[in-house]
PyMOL CGO cylinders between C-alpha atoms (Angstrom):
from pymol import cmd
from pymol.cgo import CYLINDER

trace = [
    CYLINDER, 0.00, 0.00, 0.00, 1.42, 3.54, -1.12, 0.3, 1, 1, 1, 1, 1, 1,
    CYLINDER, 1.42, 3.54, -1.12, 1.29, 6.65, 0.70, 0.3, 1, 1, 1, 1, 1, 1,
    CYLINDER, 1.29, 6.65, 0.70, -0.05, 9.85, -0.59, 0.3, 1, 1, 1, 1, 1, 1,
    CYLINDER, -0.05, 9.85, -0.59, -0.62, 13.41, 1.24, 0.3, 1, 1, 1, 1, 1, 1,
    CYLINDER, -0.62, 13.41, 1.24, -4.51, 15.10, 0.85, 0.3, 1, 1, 1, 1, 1, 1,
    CYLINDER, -4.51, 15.10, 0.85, -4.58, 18.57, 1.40, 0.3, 1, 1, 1, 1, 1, 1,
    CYLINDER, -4.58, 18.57, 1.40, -8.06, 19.79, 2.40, 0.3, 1, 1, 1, 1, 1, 1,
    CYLINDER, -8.06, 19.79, 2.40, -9.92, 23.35, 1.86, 0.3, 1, 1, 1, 1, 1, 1,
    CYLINDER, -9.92, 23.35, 1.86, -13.26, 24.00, 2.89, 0.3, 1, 1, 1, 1, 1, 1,
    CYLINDER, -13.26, 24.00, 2.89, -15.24, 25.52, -0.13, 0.3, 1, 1, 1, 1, 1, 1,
    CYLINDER, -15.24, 25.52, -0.13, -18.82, 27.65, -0.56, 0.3, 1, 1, 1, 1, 1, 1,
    CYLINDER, -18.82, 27.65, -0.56, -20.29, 24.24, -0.08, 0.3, 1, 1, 1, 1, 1, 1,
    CYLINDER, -20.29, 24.24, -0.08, -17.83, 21.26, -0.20, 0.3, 1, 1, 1, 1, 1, 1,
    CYLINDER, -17.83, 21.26, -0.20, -14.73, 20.35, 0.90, 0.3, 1, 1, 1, 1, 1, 1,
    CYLINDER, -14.73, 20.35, 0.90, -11.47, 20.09, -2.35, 0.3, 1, 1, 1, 1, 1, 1,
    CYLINDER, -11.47, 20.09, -2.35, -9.10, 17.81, -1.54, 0.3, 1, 1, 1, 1, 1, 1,
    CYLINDER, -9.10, 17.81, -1.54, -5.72, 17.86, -3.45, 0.3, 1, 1, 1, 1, 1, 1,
    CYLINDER, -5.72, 17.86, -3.45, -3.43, 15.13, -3.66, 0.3, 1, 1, 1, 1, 1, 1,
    CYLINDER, -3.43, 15.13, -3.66, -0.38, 16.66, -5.32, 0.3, 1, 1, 1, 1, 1, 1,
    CYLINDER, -0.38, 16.66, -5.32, 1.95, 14.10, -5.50, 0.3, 1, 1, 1, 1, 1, 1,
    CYLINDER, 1.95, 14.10, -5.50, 0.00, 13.34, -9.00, 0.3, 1, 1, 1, 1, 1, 1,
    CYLINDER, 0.00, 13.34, -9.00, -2.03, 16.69, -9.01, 0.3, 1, 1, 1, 1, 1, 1,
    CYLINDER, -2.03, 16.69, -9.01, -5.21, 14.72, -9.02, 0.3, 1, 1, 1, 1, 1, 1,
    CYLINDER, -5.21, 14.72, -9.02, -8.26, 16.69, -6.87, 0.3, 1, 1, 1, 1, 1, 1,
    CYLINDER, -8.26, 16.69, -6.87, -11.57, 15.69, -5.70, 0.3, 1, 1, 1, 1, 1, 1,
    CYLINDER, -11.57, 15.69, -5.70, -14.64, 16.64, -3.17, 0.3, 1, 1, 1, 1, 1, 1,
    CYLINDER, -14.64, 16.64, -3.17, -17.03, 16.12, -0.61, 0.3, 1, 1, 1, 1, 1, 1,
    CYLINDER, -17.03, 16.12, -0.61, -19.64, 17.44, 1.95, 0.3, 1, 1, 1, 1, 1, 1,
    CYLINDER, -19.64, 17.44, 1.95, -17.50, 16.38, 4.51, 0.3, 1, 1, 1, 1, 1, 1,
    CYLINDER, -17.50, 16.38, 4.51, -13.78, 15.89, 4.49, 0.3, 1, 1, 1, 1, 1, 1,
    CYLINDER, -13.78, 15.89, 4.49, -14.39, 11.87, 5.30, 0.3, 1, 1, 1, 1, 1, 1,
    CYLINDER, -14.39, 11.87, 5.30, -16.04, 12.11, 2.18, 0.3, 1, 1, 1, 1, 1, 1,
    CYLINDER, -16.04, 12.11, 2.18, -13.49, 14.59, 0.19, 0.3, 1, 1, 1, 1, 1, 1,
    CYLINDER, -13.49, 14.59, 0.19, -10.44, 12.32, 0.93, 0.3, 1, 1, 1, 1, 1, 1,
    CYLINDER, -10.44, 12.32, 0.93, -12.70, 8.88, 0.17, 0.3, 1, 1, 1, 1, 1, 1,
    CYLINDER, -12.70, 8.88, 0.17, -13.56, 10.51, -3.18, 0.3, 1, 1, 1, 1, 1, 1,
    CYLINDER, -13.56, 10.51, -3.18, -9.79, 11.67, -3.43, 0.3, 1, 1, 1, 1, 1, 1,
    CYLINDER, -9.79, 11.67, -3.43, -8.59, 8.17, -2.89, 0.3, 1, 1, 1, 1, 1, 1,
    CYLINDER, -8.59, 8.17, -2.89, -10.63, 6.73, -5.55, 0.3, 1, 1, 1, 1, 1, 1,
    CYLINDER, -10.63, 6.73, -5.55, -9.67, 9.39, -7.92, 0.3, 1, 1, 1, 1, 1, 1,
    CYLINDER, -9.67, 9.39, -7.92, -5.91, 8.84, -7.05, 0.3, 1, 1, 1, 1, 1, 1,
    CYLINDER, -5.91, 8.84, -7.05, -6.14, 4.82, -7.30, 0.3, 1, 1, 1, 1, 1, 1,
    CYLINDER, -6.14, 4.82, -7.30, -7.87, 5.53, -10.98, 0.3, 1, 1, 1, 1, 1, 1,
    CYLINDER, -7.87, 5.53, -10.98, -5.12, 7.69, -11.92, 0.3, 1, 1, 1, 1, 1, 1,
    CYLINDER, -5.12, 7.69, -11.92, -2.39, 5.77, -10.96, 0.3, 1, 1, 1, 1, 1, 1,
    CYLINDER, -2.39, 5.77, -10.96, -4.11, 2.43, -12.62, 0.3, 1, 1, 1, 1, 1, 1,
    CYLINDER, -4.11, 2.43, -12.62, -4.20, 4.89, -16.03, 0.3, 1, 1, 1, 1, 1, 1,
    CYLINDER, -4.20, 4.89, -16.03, -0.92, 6.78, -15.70, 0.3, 1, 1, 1, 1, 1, 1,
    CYLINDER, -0.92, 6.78, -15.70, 1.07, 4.17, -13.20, 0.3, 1, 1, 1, 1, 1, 1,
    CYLINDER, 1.07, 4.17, -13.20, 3.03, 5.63, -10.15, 0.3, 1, 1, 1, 1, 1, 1,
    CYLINDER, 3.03, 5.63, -10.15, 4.46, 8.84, -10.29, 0.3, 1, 1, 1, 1, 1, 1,
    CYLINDER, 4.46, 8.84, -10.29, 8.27, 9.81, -10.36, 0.3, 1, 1, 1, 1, 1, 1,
    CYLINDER, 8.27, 9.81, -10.36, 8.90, 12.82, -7.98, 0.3, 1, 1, 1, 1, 1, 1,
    CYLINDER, 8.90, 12.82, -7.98, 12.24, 14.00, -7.26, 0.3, 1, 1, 1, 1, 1, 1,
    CYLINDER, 12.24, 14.00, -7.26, 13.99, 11.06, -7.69, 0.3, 1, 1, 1, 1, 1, 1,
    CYLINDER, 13.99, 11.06, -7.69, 11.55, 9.54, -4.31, 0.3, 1, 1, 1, 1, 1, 1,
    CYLINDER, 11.55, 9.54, -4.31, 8.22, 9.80, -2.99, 0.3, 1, 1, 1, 1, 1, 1,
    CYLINDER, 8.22, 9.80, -2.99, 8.58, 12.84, -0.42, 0.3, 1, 1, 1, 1, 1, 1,
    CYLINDER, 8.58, 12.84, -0.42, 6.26, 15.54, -0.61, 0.3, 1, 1, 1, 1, 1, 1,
    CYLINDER, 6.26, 15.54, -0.61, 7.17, 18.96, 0.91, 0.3, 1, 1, 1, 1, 1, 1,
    CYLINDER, 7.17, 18.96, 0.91, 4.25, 21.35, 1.72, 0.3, 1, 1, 1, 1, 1, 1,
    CYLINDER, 4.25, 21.35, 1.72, 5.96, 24.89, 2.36, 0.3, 1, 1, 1, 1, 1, 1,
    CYLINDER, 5.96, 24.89, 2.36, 4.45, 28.13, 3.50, 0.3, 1, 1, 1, 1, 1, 1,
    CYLINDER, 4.45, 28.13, 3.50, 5.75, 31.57, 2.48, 0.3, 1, 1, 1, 1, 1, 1,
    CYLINDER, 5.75, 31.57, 2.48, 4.85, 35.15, 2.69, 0.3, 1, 1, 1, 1, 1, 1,
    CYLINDER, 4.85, 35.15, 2.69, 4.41, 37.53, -0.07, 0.3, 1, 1, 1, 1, 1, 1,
    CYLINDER, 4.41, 37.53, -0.07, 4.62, 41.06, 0.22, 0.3, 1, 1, 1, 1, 1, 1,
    CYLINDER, 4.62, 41.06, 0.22, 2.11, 43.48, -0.98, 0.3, 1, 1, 1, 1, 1, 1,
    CYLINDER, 2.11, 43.48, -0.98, 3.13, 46.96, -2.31, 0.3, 1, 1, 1, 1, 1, 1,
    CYLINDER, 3.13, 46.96, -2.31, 0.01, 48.65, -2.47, 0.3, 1, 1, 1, 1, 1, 1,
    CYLINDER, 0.01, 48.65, -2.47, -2.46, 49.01, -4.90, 0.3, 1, 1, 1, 1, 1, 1,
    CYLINDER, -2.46, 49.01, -4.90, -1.87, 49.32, -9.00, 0.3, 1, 1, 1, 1, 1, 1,
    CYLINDER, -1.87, 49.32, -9.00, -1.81, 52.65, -10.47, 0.3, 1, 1, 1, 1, 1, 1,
    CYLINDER, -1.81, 52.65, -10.47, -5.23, 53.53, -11.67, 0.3, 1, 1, 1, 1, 1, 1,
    CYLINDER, -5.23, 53.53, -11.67, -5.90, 53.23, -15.78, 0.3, 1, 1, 1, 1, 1, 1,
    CYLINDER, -5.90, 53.23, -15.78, -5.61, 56.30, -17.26, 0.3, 1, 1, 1, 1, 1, 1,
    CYLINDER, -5.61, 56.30, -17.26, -7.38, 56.82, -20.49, 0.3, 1, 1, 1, 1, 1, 1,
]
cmd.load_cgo(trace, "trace")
């Protein structure tokens, strides 16, 4: 049995889940559901496309970072 990582946002009205070690997404009213659906997409994809090559290995590595904001754009002038 392989390992994957689901990455879960709450949307208007269902949960996304991600799985981006093969970029594959799916969804459901409740994340149970979301990463149930996910793993069925994911199983699909890999019986399709086969197991994906990542970096030479299978780690995943979720990073945050911060982005600055300078303001607002100049207005259109016309």
């Amino acid at each position: 049995m392989e390992s994957y990582t689901a990455i879960i946002r709450k949307g208007e009205k269902q949960f996304v889940a991600l799985c981006p070690e093969v970029d594959v997404v799916s969804q459901g009213y409740t994340i149970e559901e979301a990463v149930e659906n996910l793993k069925e997409a994911v199983s699909l994809y890999i019986e399709e496309m086969g197991k994906p090559e990542q970096y030479g290995s299978r780690d995943t590595f979720v990073v945050k970072f911060e982005v600055n904001q300078i303001g607002k754009t100049s207005p259109t002038v016309g």
